[in-house]
C-alpha positions in Angstrom: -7.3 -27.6 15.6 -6.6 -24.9 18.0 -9.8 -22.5 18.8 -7.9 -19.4 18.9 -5.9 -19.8 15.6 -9.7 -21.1 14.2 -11.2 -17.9 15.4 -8.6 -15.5 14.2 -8.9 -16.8 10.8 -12.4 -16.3 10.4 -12.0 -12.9 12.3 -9.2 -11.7 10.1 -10.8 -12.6 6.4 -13.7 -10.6 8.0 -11.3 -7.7 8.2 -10.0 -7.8 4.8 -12.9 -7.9 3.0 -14.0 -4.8 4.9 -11.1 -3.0 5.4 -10.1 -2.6 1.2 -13.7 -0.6 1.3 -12.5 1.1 4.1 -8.7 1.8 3.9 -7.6 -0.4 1.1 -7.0 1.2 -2.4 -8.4 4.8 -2.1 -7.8 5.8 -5.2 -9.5 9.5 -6.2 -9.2 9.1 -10.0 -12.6 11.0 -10.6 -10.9 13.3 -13.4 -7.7 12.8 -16.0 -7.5 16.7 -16.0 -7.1 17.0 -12.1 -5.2 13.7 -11.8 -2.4 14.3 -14.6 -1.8 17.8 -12.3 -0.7 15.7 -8.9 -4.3 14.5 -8.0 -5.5 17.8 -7.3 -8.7 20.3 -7.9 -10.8 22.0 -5.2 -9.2 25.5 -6.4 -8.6 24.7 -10.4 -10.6 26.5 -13.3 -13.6 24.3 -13.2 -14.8 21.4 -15.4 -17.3 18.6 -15.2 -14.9 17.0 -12.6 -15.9 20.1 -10.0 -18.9 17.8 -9.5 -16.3 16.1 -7.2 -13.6 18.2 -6.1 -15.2 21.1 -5.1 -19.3 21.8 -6.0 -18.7 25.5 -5.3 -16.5 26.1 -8.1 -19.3 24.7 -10.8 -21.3 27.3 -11.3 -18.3 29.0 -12.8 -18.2 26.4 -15.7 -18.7 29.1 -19.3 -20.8 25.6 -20.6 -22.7 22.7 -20.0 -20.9 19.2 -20.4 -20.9 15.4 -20.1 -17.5 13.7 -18.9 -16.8 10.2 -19.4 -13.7 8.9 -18.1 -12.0 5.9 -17.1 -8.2 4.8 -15.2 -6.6 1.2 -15.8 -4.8 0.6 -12.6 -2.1 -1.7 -13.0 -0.4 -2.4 -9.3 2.2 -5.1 -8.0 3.1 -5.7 -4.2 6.4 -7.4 -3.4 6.9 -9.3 -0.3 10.5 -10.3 1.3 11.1 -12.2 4.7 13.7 -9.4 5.7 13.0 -10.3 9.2 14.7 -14.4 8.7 18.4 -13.9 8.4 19.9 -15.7 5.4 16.6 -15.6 4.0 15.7 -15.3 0.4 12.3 -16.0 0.2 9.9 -13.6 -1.4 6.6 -13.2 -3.1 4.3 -10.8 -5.4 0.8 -10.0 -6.2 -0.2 -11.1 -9.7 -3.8 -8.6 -9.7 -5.9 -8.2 -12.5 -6.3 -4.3 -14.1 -8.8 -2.3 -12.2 -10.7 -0.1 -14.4 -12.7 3.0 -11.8 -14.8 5.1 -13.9 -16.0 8.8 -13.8 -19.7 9.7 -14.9 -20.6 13.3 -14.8 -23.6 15.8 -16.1 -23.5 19.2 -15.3 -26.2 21.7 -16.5 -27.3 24.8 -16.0 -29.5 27.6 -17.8 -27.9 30.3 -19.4 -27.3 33.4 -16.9 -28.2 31.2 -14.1 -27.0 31.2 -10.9 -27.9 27.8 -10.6 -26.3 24.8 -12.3 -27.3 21.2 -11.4 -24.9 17.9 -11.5 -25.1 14.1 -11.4 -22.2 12.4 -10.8 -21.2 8.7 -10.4 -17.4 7.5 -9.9 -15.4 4.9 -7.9 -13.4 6.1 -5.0 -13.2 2.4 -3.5 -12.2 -0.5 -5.7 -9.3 -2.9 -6.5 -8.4 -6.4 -7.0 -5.5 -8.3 -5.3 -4.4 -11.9 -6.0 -1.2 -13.1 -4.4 0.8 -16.0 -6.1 -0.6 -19.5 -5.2 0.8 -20.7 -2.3 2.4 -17.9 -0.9 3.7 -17.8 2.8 0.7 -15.6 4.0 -2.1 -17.6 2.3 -3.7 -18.3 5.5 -4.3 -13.8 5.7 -5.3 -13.4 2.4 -5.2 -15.2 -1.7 -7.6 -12.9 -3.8 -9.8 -10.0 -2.9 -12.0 -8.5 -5.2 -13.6 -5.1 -4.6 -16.6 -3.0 -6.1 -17.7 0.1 -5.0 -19.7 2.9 -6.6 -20.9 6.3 -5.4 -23.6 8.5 -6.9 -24.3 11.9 -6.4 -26.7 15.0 -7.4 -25.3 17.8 -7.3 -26.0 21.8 -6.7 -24.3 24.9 -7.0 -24.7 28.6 -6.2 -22.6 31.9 -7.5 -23.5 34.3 -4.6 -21.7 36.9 -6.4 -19.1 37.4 -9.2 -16.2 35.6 -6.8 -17.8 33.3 -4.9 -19.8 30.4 -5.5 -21.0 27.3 -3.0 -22.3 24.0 -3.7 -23.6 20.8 -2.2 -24.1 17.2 -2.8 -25.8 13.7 -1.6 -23.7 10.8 -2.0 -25.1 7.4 -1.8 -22.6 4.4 -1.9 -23.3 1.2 -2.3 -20.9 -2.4 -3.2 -19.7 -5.7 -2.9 -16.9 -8.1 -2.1 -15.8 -11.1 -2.6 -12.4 -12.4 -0.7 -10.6 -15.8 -0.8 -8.2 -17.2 1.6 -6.7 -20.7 2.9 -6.9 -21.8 6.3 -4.1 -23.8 7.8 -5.9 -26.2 10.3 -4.5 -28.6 12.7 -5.7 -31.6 11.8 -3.9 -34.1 8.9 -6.0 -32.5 6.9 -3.4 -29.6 6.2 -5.4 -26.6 4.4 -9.0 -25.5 3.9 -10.0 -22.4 2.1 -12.7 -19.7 2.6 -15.0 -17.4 0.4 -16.5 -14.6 1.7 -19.1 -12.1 -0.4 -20.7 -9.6 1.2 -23.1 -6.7 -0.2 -22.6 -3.6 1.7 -26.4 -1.8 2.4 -26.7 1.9 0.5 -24.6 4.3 2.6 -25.1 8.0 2.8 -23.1 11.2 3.0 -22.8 14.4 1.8 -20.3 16.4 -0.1 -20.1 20.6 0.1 -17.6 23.2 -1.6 -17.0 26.7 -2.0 -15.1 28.3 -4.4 -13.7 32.3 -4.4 -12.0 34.1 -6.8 -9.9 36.6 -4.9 -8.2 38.0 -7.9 -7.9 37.4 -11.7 -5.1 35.5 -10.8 -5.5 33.6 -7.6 -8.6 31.0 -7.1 -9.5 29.5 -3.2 -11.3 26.3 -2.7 -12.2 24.5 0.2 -14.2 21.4 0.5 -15.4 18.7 2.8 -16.9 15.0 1.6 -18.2 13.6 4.8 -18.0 10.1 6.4 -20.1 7.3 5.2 -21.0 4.1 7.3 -21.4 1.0 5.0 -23.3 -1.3 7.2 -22.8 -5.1 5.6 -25.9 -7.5 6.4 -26.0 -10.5 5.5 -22.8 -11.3 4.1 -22.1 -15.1 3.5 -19.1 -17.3 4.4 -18.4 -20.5 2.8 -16.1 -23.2 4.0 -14.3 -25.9 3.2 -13.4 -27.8 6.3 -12.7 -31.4 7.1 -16.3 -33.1 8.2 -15.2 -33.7 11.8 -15.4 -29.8 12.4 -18.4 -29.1 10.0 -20.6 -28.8 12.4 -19.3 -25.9 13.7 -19.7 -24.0 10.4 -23.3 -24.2 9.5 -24.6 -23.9 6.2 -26.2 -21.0 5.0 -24.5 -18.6 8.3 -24.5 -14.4 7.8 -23.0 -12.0 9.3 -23.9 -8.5 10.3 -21.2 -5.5 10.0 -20.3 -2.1 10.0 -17.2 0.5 8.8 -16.4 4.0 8.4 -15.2 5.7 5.0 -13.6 8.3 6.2 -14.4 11.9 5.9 -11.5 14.3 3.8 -11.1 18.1 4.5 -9.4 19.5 1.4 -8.1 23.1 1.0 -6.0 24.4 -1.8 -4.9 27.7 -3.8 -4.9 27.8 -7.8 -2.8 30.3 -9.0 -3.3 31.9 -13.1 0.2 33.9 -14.0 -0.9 34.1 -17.3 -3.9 33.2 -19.4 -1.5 29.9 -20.6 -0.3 28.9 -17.1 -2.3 27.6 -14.3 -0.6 26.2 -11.0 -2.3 24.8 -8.2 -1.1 23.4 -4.2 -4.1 21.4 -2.3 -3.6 20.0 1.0 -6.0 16.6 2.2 -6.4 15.6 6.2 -8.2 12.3 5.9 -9.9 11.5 8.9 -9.0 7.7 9.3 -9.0 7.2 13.0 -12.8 7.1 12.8 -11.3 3.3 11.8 -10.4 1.6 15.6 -12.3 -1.2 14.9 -14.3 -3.6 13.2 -17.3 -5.6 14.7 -18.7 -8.6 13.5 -22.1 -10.3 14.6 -22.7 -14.1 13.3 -26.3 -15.0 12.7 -25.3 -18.0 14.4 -22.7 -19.0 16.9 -21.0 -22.2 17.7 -18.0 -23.3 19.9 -15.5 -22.3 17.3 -17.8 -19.4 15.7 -17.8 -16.4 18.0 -19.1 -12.5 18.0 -15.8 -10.5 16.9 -14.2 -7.3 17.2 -11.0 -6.9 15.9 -8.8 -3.6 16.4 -7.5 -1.8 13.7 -6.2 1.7 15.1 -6.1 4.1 12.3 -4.3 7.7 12.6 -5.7 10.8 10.3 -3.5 11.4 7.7 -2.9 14.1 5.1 -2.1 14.5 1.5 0.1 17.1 -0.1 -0.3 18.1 -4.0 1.5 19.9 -6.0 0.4 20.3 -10.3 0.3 22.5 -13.3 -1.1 22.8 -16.6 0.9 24.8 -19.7 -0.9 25.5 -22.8 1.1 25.6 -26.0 -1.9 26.4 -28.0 -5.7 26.9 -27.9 -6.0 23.7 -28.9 -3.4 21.8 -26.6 -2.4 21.9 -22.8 0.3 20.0 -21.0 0.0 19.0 -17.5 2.3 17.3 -14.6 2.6 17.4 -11.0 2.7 14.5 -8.1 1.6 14.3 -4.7 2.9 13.2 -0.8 0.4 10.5 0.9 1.1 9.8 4.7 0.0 6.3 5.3 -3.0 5.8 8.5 -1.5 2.2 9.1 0.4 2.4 12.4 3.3 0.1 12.9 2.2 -3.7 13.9 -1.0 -3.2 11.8 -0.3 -3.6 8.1 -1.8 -6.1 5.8 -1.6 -8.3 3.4 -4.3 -6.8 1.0 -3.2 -2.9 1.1 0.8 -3.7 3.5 0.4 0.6 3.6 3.3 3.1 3.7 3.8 6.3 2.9 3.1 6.9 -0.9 4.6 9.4 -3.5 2.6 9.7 -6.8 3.9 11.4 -10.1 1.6 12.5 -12.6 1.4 13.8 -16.2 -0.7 14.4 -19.3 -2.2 16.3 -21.9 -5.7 17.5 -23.1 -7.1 18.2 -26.8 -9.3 21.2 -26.6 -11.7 21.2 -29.6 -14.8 23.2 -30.2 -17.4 20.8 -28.4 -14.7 18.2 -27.0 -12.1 17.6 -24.8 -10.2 14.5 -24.3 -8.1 13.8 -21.7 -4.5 11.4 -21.1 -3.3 11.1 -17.4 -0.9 9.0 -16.2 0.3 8.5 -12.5 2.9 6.1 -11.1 2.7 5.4 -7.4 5.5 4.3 -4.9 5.1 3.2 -1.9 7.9 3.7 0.1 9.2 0.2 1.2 8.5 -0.4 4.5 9.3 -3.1 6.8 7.1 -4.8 9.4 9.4 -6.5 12.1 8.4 -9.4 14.8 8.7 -6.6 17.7 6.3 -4.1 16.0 3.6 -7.0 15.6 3.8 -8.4 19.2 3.6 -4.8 20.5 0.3 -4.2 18.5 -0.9 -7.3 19.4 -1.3 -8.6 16.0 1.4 -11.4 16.6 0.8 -13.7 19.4 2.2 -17.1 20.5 -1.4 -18.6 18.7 -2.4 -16.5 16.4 -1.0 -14.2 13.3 -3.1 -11.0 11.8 0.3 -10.0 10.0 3.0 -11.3 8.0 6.4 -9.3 9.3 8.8 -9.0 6.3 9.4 -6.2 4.0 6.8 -4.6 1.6 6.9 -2.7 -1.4 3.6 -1.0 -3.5 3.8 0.4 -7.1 1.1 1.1 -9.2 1.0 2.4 -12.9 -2.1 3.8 -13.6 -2.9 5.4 -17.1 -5.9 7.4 -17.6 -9.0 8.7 -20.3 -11.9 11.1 -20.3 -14.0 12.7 -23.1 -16.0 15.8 -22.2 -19.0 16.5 -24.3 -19.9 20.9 -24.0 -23.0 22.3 -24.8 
C-alpha cells in the first residue's frame, strides 16, 4: 500500500465528517412562515420564529406562543464523468429524509417591555448515502449528521419603534461517516467508520428591530461563530492483518471547526394591512474555514497528525418573499432566494459537491383564534457545476498519489416540504 494514498484516506474521511457540520447542508428552516417567503425574516411582523431571525423584533409580538415545527428534506445529488470523453458513467445519492425541527417559547408579561424566549432548532444536519459501489467510494458512502442548538432568549422595546434583543446559543452533535478504502494490497477494499461527538459549542445571537413607519419595518441581526471542538472521536477499521498494526484499537482523535458567523440585514415593507413584502440580504463568513486539524491520540508509520486545507470564501445570500392575505383567517405566501456557494474551484466534495444554489418557496397559514398552522415548501437547485482535472491539480486536491476530489459534473436538488403549529396565549 502506498503511505501517501493511506494517509490521505484517513485524512479526507476526517474532513467529511467535519466539514457537513461545518459547510455541508446549512439549511435555516427554523420557521414555515419565514421559509415559504424565500427564507427570510430579520425585518417581518414578528412571531415565535423572531426567537431566531432577529430577537429585536420579539418584543413586538401582540401575544405569547409556543411554535412547533418541522421540514422533511428530501435531496438527490447526480454525478457524471463529464471530464472522460465518450463517457457515460454516472451515479446518484439515494439519502434517507432529513427531518430538522423548530422548538420555540416566547413569553412575556402584559405591558412589558420585556419578553423572554427559549429556542431549540437544527441549522446543521443531513444524511447522504451514495449508491453502493460508486466510482468515489474511496471519498465518501454514507454520512449521517446530527446537530442541535439551544438558545434563551431576551428582548427589549426601547421605545414604540425600536426594540433589541440577545441570545446564548449552545450547540452540541454527532456524526457518524462510512467510506471504502481502496488499498494496495490483493486485498482490494477496506472500509472505515468514523463517529465523533462534537463538545458543547458556544455563541451568541443579537437583533434589533425599528419600525420607521407604519409601513416600512428594518431589522439587522448577527449570530456569531461557534467553534465545535471534537475530542475523542473514534475510527474503526477494517484492514488486511499485515497493516493492523498500524491502526490500533481503541485510537481518538482530537479536532476543531468553525460554524461560521452570518450578518443579516433586510427591509419589510406593509402597503396595506393584507400585504407584507420583505428583501433580506446574508454575508456568511465562511473563510473562517482554511483548514482543518487533526491530532491522533496515537501515531504510527502510516497514522500521522493532519491538516488538511479547505479554503473557504464568505459568501452572501439574497431573499426576496411576500405574504397576501385573502381573509382573516388565511394568508398566502411565496418568494425564493440566491445562495453563492463558499466552495472555491478544485475544492468540492463528495458529501455537499457545492454550487451556487437558487431556492423557490411557497405556502400558506391558517389563522385561527389561539392557532396557527403553517405549510412551506421550498425546492432547491443547485446550479450544475463541473469540477475538471485542471481545477483539482491547481488546488492541490488531485495529485499523482492521492485524490480529495472526484472531477466530473454535479448537480444538487432538494424538495423540502414544511409544518409548524403555533400555540398563542
Amino acid at each position: 500500500m502506498k503511505k501517501s494514498r493511506l494517509l490521505f484516506t484517513i485524512a479526507l474521511a476526517l474532513c467529511l465528517s467535519s466539514q457537513v457540520i461545518a459547510a455541508g447542508y446549512q439549511v435555516l428552516l427554523q420557521g414555515n412562515r419565514s421559509t415559504a417567503m424565500g427564507n427570510l425574516g430579520v425585518a417581518l411582523r414578528p412571531d415565535a420564529s423572531s426567537l431566531f431571525f432577529n430577537p429585536g423584533s420579539m418584543i413586538f409580538m401582540d401575544h405569547n406562543s409556543i411554535f412547533v415545527g418541522a421540514n422533511f428534506i428530501n435531496s438527490n445529488i447526480m454525478y457524471w464523468n463529464s471530464t472522460t470523453e465518450f463517457s457515460n458513467y454516472t451515479a446518484r445519492t439515494d439519502n434517507s429524509t432529513g427531518t430538522p425541527f423548530q422548538f420555540y417559547a416566547v413569553w412575556g408579561p402584559e405591558d412589558s417591555n420585556f419578553k423572554f424566549g427559549l429556542g431549540a432548532f437544527t441549522p446543521f444536519g443531513s444524511s447522504v448515502r451514495w449508491e453502493q459501489g460508486w466510482a468515489g467510494r474511496d471519498l465518501l458512502n454514507e454520512l449521517s449528521l446530527q446537530a442541535i442548538v439551544v438558545q434563551p432568549t431576551v428582548s427589549y422595546k426601547i421605545n414604540e419603534r425600536l426594540g433589541i434583543g440577545a441570545g446564548l446559543n449552545f450547540a452540541f452533535g454527532s456524526v457518524n461517516l462510512q467510506r471504502t478504502l481502496l488499498l494496495d494490497t490483493e486485498a482490494g477494499e477496506g472500509q472505515v467508520e468514523l463517529d465523533g461527538a462534537a463538545d458543547l459549542g458556544f455563541g451568541f445571537n443579537i437583533g434589533m428591530f425599528y419600525q420607521a413607519s407604519d409601513k416600512v419595518n428594518l431589522g439587522l441581526s448577527y449570530r456569531s461563530r461557534i467553534d465545535m471542538n471534537i475530542s475523542g472521536g473514534s475510527a474503526e477499521f477494517t484492514v488486511p492483518s499485515a497493516i493492523r498494526a498500524q491502526f490500533p484499537a481503541g485510537n481518538t482523535f482530537n479536532s476543531s471547526l468553525p460554524l461560521p458567523s452570518v450578518f443579516t440585514a433586510g427591509v419589510g415593507y406593509l402597503p396595506s394591512e393584507k400585504l407584507e413584502l420583505g428583501f433580506q440580504v446574508d454575508f456568511v463568513g465562511w473563510s473562517a474555514y482554511e483548514s482543518l486539524n487533526f491530532d491522533f491520540a496515537t501515531n504510527t508509520n502510516l497514522l500521522q497528525d493532519i491538516s488538511a486545507p479547505r479554503n473557504y470564501q464568505n459568501s452572501w445570500v439574497f431573499h426576496l418573499g411576500g405574504e397576501y392575505k385573502t381573509s382573516d383567517k388565511f394568508a398566502l405566501r411565496a418568494g425564493g432566494y440566491y445562495d453563492l456557494t463558499p466552495v472555491e474551484k478544485g475544492f468540492m466534495t463528495a458529501e455537499t459537491p457545492d454550487a451556487n444554489r437558487i431556492g423557490l418557496t411557497a405556502g400558506a397559514g391558517i389563522i385561527l383564534d389561539r392557532f396557527n398552522i403553517d405549510f412551506s415548501l421550498l425546492y432547491i437547485m443547485g446550479e450544475q457545476r463541473e469540477q475538471t482535472v485542471q481545477d483539482a491539480i491547481a488546488a492541490g486536491t488531485l495529485t499523482s498519489t492521492t485524490r480529495q476530489v472526484l472531477p466530473g459534473t454535479y448537480k444538487l436538488r432538494a424538495f423540502i416540504p414544511g409544518i409548524s403549529i403555533a400555540y398563542k396565549f
